[in-house]
C-alpha positions as CSV (number, residue, x, y, z in Angstrom):
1,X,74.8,20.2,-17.7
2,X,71.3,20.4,-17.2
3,X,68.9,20.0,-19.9
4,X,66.7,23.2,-20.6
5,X,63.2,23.5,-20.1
6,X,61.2,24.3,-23.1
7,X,57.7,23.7,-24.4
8,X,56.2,20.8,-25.7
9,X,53.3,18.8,-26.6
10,X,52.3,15.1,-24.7
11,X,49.9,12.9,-25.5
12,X,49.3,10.2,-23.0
13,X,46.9,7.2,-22.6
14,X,46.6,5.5,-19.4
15,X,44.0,3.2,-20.1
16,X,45.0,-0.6,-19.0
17,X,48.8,0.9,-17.4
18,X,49.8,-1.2,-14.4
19,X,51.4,-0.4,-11.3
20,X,54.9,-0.8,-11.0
21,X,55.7,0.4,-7.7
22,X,54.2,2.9,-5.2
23,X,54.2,4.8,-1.8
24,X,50.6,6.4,0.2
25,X,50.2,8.9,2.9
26,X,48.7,7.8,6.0
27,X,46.4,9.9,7.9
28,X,47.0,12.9,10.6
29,X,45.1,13.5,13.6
30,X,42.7,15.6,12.1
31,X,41.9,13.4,9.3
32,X,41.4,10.4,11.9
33,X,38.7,12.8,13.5
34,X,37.1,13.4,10.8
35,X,36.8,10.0,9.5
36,X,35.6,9.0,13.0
37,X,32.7,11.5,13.3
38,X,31.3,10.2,9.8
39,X,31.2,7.0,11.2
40,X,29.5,8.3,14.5
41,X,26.7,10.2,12.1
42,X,25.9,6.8,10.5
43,X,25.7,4.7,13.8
44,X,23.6,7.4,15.0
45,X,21.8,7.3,12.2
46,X,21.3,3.2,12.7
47,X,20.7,3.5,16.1
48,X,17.4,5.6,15.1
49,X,16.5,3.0,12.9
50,X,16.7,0.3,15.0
51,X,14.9,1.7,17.9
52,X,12.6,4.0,15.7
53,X,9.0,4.7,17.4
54,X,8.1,7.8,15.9
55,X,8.3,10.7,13.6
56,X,11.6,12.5,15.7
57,X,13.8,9.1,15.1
58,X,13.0,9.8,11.5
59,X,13.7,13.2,11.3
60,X,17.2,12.8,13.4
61,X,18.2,10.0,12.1
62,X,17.9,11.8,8.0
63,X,20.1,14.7,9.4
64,X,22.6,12.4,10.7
65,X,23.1,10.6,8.0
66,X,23.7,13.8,5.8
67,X,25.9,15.1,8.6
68,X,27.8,11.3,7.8
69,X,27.9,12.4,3.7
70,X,28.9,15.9,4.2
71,X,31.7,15.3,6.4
72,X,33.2,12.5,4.1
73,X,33.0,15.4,1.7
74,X,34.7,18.0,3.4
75,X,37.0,15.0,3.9
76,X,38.1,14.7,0.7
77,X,37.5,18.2,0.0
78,X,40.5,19.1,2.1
79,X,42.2,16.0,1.0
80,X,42.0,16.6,-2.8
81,X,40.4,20.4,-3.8
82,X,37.7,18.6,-4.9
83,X,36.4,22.6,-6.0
84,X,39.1,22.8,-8.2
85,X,37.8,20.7,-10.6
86,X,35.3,21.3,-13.2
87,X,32.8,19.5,-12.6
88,X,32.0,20.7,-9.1
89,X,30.9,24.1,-10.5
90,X,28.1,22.3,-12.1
91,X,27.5,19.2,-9.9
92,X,29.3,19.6,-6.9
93,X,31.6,17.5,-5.1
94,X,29.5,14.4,-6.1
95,X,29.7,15.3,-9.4
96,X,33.6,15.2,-8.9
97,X,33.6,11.8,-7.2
98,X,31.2,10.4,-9.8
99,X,33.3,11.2,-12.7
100,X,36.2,9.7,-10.9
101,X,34.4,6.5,-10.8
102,X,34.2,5.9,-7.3
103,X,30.4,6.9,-6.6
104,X,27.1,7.0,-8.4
105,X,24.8,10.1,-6.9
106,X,22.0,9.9,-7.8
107,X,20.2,8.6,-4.1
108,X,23.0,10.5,-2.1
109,X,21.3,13.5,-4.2
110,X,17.5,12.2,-3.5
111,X,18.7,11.8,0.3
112,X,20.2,15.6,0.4
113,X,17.0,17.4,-1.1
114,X,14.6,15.2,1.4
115,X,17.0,16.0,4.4
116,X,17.1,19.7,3.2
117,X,12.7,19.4,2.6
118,X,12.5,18.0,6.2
119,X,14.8,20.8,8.1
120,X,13.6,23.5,6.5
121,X,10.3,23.4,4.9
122,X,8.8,21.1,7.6
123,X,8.1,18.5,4.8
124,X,7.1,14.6,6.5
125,X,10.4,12.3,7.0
126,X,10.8,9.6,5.0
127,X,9.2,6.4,6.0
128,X,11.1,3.7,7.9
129,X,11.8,1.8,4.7
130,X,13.1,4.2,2.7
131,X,14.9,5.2,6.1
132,X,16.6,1.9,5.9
133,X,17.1,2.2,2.4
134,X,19.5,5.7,2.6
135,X,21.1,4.4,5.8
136,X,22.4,1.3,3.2
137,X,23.1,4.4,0.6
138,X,25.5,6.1,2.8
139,X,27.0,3.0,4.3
140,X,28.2,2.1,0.8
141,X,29.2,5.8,0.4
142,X,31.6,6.0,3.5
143,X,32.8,2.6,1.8
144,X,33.6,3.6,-1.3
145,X,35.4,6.6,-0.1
146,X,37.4,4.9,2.9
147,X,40.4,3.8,0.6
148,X,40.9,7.3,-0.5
149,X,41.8,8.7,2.8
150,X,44.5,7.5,2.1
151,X,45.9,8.6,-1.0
152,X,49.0,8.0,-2.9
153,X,52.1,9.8,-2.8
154,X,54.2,8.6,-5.3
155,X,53.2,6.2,-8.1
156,X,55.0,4.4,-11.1
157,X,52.7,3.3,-14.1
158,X,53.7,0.9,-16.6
159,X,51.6,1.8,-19.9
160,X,50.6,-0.8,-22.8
161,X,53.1,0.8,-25.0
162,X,55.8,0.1,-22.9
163,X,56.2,3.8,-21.5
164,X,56.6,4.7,-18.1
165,X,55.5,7.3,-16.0
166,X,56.6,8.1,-12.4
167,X,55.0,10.7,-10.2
168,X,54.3,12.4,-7.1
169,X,51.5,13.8,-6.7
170,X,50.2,16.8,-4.5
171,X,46.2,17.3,-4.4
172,X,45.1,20.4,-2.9
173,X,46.2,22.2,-4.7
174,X,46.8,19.6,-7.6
175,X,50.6,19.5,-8.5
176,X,51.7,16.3,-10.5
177,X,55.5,16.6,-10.5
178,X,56.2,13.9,-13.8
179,X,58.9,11.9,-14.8
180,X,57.5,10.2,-17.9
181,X,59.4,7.5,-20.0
182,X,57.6,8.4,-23.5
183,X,58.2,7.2,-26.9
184,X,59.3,10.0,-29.6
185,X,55.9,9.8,-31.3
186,X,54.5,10.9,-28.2
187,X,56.0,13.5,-27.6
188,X,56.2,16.5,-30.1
189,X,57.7,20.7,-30.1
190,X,54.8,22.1,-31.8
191,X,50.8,22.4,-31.1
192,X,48.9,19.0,-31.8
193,X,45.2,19.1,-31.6
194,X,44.2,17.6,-28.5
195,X,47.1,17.1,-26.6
196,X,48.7,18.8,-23.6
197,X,51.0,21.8,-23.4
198,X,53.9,21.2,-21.1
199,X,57.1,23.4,-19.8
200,X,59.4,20.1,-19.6
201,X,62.9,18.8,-20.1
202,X,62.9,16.6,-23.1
203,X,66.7,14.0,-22.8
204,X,67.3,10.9,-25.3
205,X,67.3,7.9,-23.4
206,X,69.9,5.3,-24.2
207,X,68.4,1.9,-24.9
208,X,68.2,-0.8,-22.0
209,X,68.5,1.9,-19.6
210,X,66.1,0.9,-16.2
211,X,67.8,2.6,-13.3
212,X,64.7,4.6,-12.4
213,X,62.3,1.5,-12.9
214,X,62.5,-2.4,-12.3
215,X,60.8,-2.6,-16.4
216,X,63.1,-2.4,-18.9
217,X,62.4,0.4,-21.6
218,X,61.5,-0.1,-25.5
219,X,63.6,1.5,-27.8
220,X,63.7,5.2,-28.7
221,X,62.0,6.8,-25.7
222,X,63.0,10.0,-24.3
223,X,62.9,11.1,-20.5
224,X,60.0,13.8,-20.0
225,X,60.5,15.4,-17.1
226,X,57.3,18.2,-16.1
227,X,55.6,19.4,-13.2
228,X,51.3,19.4,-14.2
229,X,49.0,22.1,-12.2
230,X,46.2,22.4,-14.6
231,X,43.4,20.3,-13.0
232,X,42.2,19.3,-16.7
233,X,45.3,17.7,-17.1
234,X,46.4,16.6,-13.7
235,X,42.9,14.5,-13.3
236,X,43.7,11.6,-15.3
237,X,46.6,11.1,-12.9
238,X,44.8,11.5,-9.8
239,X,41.9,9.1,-11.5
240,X,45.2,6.8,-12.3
241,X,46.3,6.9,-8.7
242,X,42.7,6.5,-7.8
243,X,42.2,3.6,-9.2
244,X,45.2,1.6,-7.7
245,X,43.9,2.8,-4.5
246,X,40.1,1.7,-4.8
């Protein structure tokens, strides 16, 4: 018989989990493109520093470089709905990526308003050291990024408590479909201040029973099984599978 799907309450800490097992999407065609032509902006943008002998090389090489940025972004934008989120309706993407840990933005934000000042209100390029300077900025920002062009699938988490979570996760739009291995005091039928709403199947788990995960389970834990589309609550596990991909 299957169990029936009612609503509950979860509370769930991540913080200091390990992995215990996962699976990652490689990249199509399109992505591959993509990835390429950021790279091609910032060798542009290198190549005009290297050989620069006047003002123009300054004033291309600024706007390939934020060509470089902005197609990472769209990168991950179509990657992982980056808009859904929200702290891009107040920062933008790099707000997003900031609070995931995986960039700070405050000189990719300098380097946008100067490129912006020098296309359209004819403002004087920067000068060949701070030149160099942002072409090192978005050279560790195409870095940082790189590992999450590939994200993960599927991932397994082993938490400090000894409860497990398993999921697969779809970004854009975010869908994280859970299987969660949670102790009773976690998991509760009625509102608790603070943590999450879920339409989930709630079982008893026998104890000693592993045949989903290589770790054996503690005692009195009961299978969760949910699927997560609010991006409030989905983040912290795209920031989990984030961070066992950086």
């Amino acid at each position: 018989m299957t169990a029936e799907i009612k609503t509950y309450w979860l509370t769930v800490d991540l913080d200091e989990s390990f992995s215990d097992g996962s699976s990652r999407y490689g990249m199509s065609a399109e992505e591959s493109t993509m990835k390429r032509r950021a790279d091609s902006s910032l060798a542009h943008a290198e190549y005009r520093l290297a050989n620069c002998s006047n003002r123009y090389d300054l004033i291309d090489g600024i706007l390939a470089l934020k060509r470089s940025m902005q197609t990472r972004l769209e990168h991950l934008e179509m990657l992982y709905g980056l808009k859904q989120y929200p702290q891009a309706r107040s920062g933008g993407w790099l707000a997003v990526l900031e609070g995931w840990g995986v960039i700070r933005r405050r000189m990719l934000q300098r380097m946008n308003r100067l490129r912006n000042a020098v296309e359209h209100d004819g403002a004087e390029p920067p000068s060949k050291d701070e030149f160099e300077d942002y072409c090192e900025v978005v050279w560790w920002f195409l870095r940082a990024t790189t590992s999450l062009l590939t994200p993960h699938e599927e991932l397994g988490l082993v938490l400090r408590s000894g409860e497990q979570h398993c999921f697969k996760l779809q970004f854009n739009p975010v869908e994280i479909d859970l299987r969660a291995f949670a102790l009773a005091e976690n998991v509760c039928d009625s509102p608790v201040p603070g943590w999450h709403k879920i339409e989930a199947t709630l079982e008893n788990v026998m104890p000693g029973r592993d045949e989903y995960l290589y770790q054996p389970l503690p005692p009195g834990v009961f299978e969760v099984n949910t699927k997560i589309v609010d991006p409030v609550f989905a983040e912290m596990f795209v920031k989990a599978s984030l961070a066992e991909t950086m």
